[in-house]
N, CA and C of each residue as an Amber inpcrd file, in Angstrom:
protein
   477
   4.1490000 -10.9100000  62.6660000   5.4210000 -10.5890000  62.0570000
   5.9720000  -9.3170000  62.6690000   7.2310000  -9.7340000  62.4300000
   7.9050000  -8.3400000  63.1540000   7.5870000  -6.6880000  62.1030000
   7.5180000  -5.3650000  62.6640000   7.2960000  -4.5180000  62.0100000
   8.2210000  -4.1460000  60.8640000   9.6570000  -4.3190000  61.5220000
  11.0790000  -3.9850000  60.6960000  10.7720000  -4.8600000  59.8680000
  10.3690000  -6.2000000  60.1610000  11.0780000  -7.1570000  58.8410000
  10.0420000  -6.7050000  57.3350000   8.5910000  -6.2160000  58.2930000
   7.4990000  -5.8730000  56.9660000   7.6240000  -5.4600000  56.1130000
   8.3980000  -3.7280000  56.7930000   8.6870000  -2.5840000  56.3460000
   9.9850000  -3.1130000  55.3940000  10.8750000  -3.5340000  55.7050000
  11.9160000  -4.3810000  54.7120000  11.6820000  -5.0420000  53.7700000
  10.4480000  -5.5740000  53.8260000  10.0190000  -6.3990000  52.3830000
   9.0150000  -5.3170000  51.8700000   8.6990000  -4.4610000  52.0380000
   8.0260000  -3.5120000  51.2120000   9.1720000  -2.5260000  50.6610000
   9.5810000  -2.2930000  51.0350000  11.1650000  -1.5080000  50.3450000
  11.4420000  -1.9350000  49.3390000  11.7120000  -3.2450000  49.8610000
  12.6430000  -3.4670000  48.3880000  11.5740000  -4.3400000  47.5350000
  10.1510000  -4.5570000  47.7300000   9.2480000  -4.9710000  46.7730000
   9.1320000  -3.8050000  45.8230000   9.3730000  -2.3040000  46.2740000
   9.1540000  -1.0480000  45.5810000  10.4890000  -0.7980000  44.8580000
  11.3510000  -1.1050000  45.6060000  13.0090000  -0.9710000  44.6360000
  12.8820000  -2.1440000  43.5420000  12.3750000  -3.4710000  43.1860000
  12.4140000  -4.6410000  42.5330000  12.0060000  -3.7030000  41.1840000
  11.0400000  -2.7330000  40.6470000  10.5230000  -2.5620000  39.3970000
  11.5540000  -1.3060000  39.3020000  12.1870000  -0.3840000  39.8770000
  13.3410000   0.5220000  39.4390000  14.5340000  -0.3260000  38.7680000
  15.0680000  -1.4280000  39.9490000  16.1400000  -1.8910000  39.0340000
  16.0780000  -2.8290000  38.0150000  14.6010000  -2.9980000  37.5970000
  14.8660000  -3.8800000  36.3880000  14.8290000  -3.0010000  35.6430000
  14.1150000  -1.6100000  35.9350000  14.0220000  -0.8050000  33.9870000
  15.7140000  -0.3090000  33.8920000  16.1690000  -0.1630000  35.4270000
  17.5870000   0.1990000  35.2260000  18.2400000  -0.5810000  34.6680000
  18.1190000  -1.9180000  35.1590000  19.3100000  -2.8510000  34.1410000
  18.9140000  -3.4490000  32.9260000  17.6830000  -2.6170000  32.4480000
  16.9850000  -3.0990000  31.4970000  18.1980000  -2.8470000  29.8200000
  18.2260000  -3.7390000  29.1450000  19.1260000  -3.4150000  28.3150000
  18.7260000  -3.8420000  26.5760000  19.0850000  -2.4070000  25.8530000
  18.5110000  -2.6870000  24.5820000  18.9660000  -3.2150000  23.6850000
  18.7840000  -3.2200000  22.4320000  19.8280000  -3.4880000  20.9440000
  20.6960000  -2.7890000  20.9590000  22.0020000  -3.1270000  20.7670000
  22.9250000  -1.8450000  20.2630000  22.7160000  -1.0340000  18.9950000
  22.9860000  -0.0980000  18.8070000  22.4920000   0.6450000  17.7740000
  23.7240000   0.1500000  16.4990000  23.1730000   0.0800000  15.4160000
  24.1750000  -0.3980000  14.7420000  23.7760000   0.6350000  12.9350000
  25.2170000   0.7780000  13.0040000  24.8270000   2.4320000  11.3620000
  24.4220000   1.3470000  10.3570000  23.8370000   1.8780000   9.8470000
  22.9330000   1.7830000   8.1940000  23.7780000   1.4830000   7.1040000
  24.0390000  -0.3060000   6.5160000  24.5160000  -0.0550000   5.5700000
  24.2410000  -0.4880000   4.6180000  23.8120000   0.0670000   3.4630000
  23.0890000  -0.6260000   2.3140000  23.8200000  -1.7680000   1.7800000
  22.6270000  -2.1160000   1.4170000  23.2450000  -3.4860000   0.2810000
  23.9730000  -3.5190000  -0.4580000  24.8010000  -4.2050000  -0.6210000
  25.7470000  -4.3600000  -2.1720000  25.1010000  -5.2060000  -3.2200000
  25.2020000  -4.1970000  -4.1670000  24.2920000  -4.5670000  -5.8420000
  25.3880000  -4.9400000  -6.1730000  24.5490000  -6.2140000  -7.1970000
  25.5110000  -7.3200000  -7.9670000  26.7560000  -6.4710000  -8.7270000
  28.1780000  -6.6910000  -8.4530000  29.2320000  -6.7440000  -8.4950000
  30.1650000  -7.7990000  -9.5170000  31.2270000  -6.8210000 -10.3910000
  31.8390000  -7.8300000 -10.7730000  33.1580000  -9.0700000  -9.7980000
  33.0670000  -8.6190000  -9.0060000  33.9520000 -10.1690000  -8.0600000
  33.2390000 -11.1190000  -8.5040000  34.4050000 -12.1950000  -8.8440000
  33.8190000 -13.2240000  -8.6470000  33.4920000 -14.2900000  -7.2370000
  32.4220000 -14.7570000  -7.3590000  32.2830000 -15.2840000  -6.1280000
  33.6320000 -16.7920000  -5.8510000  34.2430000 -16.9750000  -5.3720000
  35.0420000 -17.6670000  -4.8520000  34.6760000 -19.2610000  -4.9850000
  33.1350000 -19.5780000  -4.3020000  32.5990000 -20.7740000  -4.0770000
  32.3040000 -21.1940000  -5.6490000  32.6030000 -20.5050000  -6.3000000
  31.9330000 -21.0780000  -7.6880000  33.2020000 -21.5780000  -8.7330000
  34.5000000 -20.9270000  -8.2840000  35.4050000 -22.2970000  -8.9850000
  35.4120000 -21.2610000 -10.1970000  35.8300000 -22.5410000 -11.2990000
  35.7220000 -21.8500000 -12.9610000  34.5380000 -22.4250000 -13.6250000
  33.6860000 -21.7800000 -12.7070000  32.3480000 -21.7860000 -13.4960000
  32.2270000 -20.3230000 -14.2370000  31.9620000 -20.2460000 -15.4970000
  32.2430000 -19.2180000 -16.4130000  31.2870000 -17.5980000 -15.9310000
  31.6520000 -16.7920000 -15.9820000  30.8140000 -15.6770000 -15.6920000
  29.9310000 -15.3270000 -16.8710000  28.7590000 -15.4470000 -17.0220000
  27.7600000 -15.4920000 -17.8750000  27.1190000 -13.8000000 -17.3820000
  26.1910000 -13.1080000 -18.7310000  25.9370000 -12.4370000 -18.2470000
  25.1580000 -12.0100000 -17.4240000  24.6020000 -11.0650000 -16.8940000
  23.6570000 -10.8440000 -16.0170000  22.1330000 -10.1770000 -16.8650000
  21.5080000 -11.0010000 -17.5030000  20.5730000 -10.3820000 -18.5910000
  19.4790000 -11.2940000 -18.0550000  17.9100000 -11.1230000 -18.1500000
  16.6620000 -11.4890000 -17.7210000  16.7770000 -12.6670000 -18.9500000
  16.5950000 -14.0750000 -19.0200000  15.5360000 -14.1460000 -20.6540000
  14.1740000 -14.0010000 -20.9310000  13.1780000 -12.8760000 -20.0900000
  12.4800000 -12.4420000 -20.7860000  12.5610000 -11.8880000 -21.3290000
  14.1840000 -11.1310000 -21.3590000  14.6760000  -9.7160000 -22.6570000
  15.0620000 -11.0170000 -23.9610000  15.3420000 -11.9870000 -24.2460000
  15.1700000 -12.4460000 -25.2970000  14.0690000 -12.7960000 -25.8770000
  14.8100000 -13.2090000 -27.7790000  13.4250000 -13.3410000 -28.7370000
  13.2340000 -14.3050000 -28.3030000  11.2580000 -14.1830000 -28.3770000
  10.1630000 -15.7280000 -28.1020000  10.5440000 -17.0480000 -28.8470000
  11.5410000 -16.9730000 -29.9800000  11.5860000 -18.2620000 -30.9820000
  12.7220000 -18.2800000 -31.1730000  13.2220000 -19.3130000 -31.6420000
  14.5110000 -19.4980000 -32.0230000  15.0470000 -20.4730000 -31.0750000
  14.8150000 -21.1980000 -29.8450000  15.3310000 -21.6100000 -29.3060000
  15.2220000 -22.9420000 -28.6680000  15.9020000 -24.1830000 -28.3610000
  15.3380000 -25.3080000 -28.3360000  14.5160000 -25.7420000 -27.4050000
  14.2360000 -24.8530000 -26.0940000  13.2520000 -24.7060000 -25.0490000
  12.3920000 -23.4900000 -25.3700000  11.5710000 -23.4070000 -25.6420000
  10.7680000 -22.6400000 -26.2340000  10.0490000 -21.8220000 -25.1750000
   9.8650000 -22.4280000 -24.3190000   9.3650000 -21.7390000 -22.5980000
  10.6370000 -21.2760000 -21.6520000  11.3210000 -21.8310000 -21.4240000
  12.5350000 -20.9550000 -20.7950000  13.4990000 -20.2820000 -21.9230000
  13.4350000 -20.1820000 -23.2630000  14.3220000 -19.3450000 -24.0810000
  15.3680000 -19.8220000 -23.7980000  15.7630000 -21.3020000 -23.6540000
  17.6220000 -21.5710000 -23.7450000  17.8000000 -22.6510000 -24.7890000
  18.4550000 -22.8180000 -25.3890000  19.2150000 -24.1170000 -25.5720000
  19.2360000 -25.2460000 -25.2550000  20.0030000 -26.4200000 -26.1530000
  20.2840000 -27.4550000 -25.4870000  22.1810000 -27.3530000 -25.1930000
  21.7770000 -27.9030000 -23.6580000  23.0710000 -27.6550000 -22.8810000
  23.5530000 -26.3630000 -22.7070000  22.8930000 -25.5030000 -22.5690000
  23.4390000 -24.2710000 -22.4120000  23.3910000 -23.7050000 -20.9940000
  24.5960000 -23.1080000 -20.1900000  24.8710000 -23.5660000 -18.9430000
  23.7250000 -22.4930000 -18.1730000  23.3520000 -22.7760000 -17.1970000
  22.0930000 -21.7690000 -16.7250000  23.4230000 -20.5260000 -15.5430000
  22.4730000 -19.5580000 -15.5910000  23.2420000 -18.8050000 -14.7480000
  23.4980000 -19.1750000 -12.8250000  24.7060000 -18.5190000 -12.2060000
  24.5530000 -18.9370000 -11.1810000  23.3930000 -17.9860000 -10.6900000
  22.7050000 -17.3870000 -11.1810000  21.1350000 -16.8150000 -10.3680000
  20.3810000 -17.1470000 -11.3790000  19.9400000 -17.9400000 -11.3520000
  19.1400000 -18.3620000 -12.5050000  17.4850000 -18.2980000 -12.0630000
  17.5690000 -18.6200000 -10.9550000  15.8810000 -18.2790000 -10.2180000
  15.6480000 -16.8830000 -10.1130000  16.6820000 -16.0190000 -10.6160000
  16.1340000 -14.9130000 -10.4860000  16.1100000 -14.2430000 -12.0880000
  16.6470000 -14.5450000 -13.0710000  16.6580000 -14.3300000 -14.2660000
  15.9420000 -15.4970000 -14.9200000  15.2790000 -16.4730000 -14.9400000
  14.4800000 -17.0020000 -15.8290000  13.2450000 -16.3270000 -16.0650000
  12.3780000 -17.4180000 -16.5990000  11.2720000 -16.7960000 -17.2530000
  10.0550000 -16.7830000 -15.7740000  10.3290000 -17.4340000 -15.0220000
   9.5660000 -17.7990000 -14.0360000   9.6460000 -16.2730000 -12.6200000
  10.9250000 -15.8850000 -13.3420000  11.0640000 -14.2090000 -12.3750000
  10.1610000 -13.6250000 -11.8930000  10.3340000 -12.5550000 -11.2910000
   9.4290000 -11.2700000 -11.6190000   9.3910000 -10.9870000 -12.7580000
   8.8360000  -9.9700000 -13.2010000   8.8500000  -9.3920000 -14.7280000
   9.5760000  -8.1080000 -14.4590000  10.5740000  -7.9700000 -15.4970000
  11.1530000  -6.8820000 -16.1100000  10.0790000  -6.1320000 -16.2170000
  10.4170000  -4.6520000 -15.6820000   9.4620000  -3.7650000 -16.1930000
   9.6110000  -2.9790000 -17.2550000   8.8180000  -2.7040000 -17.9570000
   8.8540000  -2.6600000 -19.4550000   9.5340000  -1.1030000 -20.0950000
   9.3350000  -0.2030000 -18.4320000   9.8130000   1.2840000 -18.3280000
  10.5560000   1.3060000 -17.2170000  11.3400000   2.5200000 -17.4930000
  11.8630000   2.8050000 -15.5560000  10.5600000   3.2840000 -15.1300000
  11.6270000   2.9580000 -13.5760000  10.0960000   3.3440000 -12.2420000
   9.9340000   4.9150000 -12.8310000  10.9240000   5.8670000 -12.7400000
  10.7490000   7.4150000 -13.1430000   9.7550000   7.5440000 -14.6900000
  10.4150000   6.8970000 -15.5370000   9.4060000   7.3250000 -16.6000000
   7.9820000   6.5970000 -16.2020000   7.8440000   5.5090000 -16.1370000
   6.2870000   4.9620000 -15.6540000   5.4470000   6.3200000 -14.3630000
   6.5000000   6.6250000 -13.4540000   5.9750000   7.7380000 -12.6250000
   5.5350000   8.9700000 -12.8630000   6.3030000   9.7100000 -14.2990000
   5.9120000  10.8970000 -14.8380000   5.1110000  10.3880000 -15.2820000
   4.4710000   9.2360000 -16.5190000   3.8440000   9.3440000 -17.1950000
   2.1900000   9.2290000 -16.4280000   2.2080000   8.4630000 -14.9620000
   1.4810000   8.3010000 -14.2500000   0.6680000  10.0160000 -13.8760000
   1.8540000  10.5500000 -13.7640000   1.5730000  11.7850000 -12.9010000
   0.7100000  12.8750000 -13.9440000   1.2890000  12.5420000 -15.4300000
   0.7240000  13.3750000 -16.8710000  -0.8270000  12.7320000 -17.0300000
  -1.4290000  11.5240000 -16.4140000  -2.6190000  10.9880000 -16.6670000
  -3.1810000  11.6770000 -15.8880000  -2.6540000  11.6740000 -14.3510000
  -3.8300000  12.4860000 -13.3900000  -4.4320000  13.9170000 -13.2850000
  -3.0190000  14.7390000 -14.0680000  -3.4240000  15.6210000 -13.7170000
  -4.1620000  16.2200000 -15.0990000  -4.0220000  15.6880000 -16.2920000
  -4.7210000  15.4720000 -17.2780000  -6.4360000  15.2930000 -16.8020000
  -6.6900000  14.3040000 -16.0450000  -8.1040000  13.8400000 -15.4060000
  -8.5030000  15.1880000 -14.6510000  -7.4500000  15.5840000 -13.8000000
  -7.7190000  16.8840000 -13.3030000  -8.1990000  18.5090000 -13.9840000
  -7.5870000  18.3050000 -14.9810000  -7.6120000  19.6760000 -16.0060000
  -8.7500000  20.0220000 -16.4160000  -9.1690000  18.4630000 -16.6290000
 -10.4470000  18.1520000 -17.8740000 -11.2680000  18.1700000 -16.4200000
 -11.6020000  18.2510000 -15.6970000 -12.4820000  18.3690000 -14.5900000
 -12.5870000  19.3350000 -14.1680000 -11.8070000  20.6530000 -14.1410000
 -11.8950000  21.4310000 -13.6770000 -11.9060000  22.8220000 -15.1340000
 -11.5690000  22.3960000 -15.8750000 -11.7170000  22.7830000 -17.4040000
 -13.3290000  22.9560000 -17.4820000 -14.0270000  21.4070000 -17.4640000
 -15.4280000  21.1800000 -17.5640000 -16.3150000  21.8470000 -16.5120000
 -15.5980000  22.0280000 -15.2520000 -16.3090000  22.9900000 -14.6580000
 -16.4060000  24.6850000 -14.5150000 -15.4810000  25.0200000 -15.4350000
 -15.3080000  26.5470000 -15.4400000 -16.3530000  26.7660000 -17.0910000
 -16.2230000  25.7340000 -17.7430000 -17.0480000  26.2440000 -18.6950000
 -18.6090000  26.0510000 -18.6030000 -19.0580000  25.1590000 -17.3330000
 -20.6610000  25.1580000 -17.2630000 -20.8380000  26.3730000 -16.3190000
 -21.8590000  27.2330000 -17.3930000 -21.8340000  28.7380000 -17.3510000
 -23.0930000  28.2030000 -15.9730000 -23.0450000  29.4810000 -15.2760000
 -23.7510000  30.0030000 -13.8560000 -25.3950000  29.9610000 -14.0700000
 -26.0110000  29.5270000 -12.7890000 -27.3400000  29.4390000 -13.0290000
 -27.9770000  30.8700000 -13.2640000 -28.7790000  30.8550000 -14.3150000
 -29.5800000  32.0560000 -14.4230000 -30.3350000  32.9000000 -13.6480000
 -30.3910000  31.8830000 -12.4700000 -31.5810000  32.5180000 -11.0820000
 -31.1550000  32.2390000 -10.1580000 -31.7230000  32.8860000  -9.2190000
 -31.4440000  32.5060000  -7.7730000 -32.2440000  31.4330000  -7.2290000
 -32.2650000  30.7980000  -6.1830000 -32.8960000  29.6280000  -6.3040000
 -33.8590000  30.3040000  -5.2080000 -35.0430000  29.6470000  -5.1380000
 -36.2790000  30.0280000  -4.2630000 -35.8350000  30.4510000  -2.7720000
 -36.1920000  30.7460000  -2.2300000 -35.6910000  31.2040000  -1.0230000
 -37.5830000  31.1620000  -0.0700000 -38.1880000  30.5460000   0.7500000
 -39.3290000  31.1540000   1.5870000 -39.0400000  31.2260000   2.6000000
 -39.6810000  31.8580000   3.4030000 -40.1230000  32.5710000   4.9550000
 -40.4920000  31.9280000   5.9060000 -39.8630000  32.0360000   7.1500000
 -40.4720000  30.6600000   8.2550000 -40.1390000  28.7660000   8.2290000
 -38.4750000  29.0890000   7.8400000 -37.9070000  27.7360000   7.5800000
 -38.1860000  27.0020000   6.1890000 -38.9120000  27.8470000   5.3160000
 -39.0460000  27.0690000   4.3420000 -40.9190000  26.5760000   3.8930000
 -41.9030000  27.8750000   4.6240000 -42.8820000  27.1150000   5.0090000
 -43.2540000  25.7260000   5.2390000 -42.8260000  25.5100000   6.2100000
 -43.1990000  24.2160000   6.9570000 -43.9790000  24.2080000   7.5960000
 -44.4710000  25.3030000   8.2530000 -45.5670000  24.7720000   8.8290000
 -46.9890000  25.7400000   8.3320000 -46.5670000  26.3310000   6.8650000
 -47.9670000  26.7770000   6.2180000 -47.8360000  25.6690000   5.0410000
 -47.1580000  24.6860000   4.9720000 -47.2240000  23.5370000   3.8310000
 -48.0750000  22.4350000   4.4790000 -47.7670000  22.2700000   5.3980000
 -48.3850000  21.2360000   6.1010000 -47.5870000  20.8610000   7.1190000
 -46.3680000  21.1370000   7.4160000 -45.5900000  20.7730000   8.5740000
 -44.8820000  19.3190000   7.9030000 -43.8380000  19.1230000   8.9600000
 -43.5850000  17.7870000   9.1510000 -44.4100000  17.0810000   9.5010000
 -44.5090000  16.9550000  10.7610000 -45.8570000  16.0810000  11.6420000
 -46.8610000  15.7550000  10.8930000 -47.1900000  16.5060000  10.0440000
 -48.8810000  15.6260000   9.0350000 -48.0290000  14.7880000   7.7440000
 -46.8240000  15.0500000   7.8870000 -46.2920000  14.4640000   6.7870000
 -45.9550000  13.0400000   6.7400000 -45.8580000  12.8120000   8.2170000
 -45.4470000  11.2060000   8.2950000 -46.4440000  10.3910000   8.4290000
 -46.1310000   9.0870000   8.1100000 -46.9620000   8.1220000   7.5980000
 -48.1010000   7.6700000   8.4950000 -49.0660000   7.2680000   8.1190000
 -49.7110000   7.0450000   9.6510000 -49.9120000   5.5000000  10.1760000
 -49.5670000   5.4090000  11.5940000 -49.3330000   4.2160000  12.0400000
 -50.5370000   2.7780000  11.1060000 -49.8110000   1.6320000  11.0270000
 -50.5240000   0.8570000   9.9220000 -51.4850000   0.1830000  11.2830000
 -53.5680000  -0.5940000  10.5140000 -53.7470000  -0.7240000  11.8530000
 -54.0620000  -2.1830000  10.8570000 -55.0790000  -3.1370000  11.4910000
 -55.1340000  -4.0790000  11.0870000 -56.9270000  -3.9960000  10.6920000
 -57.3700000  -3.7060000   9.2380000 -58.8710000  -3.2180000   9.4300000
 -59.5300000  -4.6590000   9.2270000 -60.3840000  -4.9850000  10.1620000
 -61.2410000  -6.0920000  10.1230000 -61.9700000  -5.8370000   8.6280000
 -62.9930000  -4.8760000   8.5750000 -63.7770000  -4.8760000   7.4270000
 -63.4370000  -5.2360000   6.0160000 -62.0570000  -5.3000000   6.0730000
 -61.2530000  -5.3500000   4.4360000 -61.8110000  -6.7890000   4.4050000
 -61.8380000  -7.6180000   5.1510000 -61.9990000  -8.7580000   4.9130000
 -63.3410000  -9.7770000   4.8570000
């Protein structure tokens, strides 16, 4: 092969990975916009279908009613979100997130008080604790080394 033509395909084998990150192209960035929470508009697609309210029926009473498991009536029109307000929902929570969160926060540190309460009142040891000479006599106790077990053998005579 000719030298020029080599040197030409190595060029631009080395230019091939510059211009792809160059023409490499991302998401457009697009601003942040929250959701829209249920609203009184009415939705359009729904005609004069009546606007009912927006209430869970797990917030209604358990009795009284001719479906006794979904809490409705007979013929009584279901909501247009009705998979999200029946009984089959999530559950209503029984507090706000904030009060459930303080009251969360009054348990722990309650657990905390009483722990650290219980430890300021267990009064200080009376003594100092032993202290010996030379690591602890270890090796006027007997050492480690005589301490470990001794290899198991197989004694004929036991038998």
């Amino acid at each position: 092969m000719n030298a020029a033509l080599v040197a030409r395909r190595l060029a631009a084998a080395n230019s091939l990975p510059r211009i792809a990150q160059q023409s490499r192209n991302y998401a457009t960035p697009i601003p942040f916009q929250p959701q829209q929470t249920p609203s009184n508009e009415k939705d359009p697609q729904l005609g004069d279908y009546p606007d009912l309210p927006y209430v869970s029926k797990q917030l209604r009473p358990p009795s009284g009613w001719w479906d006794p498991q979904m809490r409705r009536n007979f013929g009584e029109l279901p909501h247009e979100k009705e998979e999200i307000l029946s009984m089959f929902a999530p559950d209503v929570p029984p507090l706000p997130p904030r009060t459930a969160l303080f009251q969360f926060t009054l348990a722990v540190l309650g657990f905390v008080g009483i722990g650290y309460l219980s430890k300021s009142l267990v009064p200080e040891r009376p003594a100092v604790p032993r202290e010996y000479p030379f690591s602890g006599l270890v090796k006027e106790l007997g050492g480690l080394e005589e301490n470990k077990a001794l290899p198991e053998t197989e004694n004929v005579a036991d038998e």
